[in-house]
N, C-alpha and C positions, 0 to 999 in steps of 0.2 A: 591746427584747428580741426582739420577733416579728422585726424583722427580721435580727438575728445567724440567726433558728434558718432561716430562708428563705431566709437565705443559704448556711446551712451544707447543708438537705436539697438545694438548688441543687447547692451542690456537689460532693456526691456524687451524687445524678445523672448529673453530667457526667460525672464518673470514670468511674462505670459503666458508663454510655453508651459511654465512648473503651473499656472493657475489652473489651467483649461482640464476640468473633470477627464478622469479617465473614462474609456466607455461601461458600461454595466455589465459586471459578468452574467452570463447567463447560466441556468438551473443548470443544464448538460455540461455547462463547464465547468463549473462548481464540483458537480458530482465528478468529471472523470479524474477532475486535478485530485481528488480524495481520493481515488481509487490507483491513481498510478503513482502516489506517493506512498503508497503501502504495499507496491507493486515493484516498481523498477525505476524510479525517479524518487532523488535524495531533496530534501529542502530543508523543513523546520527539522525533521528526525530521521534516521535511516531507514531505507525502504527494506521490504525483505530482501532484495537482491542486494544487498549492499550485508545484511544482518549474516546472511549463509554464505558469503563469499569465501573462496578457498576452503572452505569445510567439508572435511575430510568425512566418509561415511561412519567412520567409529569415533568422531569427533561427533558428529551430528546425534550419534545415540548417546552419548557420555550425563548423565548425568549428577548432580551432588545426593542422591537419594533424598532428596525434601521436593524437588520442583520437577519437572518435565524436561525430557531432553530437547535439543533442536528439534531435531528430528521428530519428537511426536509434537509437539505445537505445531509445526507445517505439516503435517498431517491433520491434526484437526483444525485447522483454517483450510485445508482444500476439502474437509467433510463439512465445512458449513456454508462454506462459498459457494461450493456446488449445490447444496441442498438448497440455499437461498437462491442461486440462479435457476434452478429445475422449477420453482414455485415462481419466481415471478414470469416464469417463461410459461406457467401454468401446466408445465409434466411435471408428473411424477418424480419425486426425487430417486436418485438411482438404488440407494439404502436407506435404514432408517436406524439408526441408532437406540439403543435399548437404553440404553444413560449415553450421557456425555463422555463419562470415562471408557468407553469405547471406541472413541472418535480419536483416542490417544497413541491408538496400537502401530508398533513403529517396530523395524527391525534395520540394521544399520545396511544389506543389500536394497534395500525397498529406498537408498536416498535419491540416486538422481530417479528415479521415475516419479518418487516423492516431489522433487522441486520441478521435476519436468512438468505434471501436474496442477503446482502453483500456478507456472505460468501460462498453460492453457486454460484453464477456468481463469484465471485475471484477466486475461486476454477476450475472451469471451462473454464476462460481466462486461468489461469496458466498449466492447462491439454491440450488448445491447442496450446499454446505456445510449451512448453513440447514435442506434437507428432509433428510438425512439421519439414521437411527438411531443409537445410541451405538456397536453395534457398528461398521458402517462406519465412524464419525468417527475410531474407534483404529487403524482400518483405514491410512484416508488421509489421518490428523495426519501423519507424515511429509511424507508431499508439499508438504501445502498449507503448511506450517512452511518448505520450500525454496523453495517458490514467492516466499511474503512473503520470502522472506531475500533472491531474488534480486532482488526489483524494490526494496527498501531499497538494497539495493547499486548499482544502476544510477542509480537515484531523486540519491542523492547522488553521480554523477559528472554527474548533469544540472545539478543545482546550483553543482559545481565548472566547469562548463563555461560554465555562466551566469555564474559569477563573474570566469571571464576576458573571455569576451565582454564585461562589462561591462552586463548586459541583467539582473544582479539586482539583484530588489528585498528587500532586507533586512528589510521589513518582514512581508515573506512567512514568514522562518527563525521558529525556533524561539525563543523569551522566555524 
């Protein structure tokens, strides 16, 4: 008998359990999970540290002559990361780009300082995201919500890129 009713308070427990709201994420968290999923944590899609892994410096410049090598898309995601952190930081940005296709220039020595790069300007958006009030964060959700959008977007032409090169590893993608 004891154990039908242990089983039955068990199971409403669990019910209850599964019922009870999660708490509400908040703005800051929202933004940094966006930003360290195109950063260095893998979930819905690979992050760039997941995208450049084992890649080689004349792998990273290899290109099919139609699209952009690895190597210059994390280049121009650490030219617009930074330019986008300089401005909400209210400096000056460190350069300014004459066109976009400037922002592309990549030489296949220039890679780990290139991803070294990445990750201290990611590291950096994410520490001002991070100290910031609620009013700023309403402030500068927009941005930081474009910013992650645009390095998702590039993130996966580095992958499609690796995938014709033939220099991916599938074990890397998403399960």
């Amino acid at each position: 008998m004891w154990k039908y009713v242990v089983g039955a308070v068990f199971s409403i427990t669990v019910l209850a359990g599964a019922q009870q709201p999660k708490p509400a994420s908040t703005l800051r968290a929202v933004l940094l999970q966006e930003l360290r999923e195109t950063h260095n944590q893998k979930n819905w899609f690979v992050s760039e540290k997941e995208a450049v892994a084992g890649l080689t410096p004349e792998q990273a410049a290899w290109s099919d002559g139609k699209n952009h090598s690895v190597g210059q898309l994390v280049q121009h995601l650490n030219y617009w990361n930074a330019t986008n952190l300089a401005r909400l930081q209210k400096h000056q940005p460190e350069r300014t780009a004459g066109n976009n296709d400037e922002t592309f220039t990549f030489a296949a020595k220039q890679w780990q300082p290139t991803l070294k790069q990445f990750d201290q300007t990611m590291d950096e958006v994410e520490a001002f995201v991070q100290s910031r009030d609620e009013a700023t964060l309403e402030t500068i959700a927009p941005t930081i919500a474009l910013m992650a959008q645009h390095n998702a977007y590039h993130i996966g032409e580095m992958v499609t890129s690796r995938k014709k090169q033939g220099s991916w590893n599938p074990e890397l993608g998403v399960k």
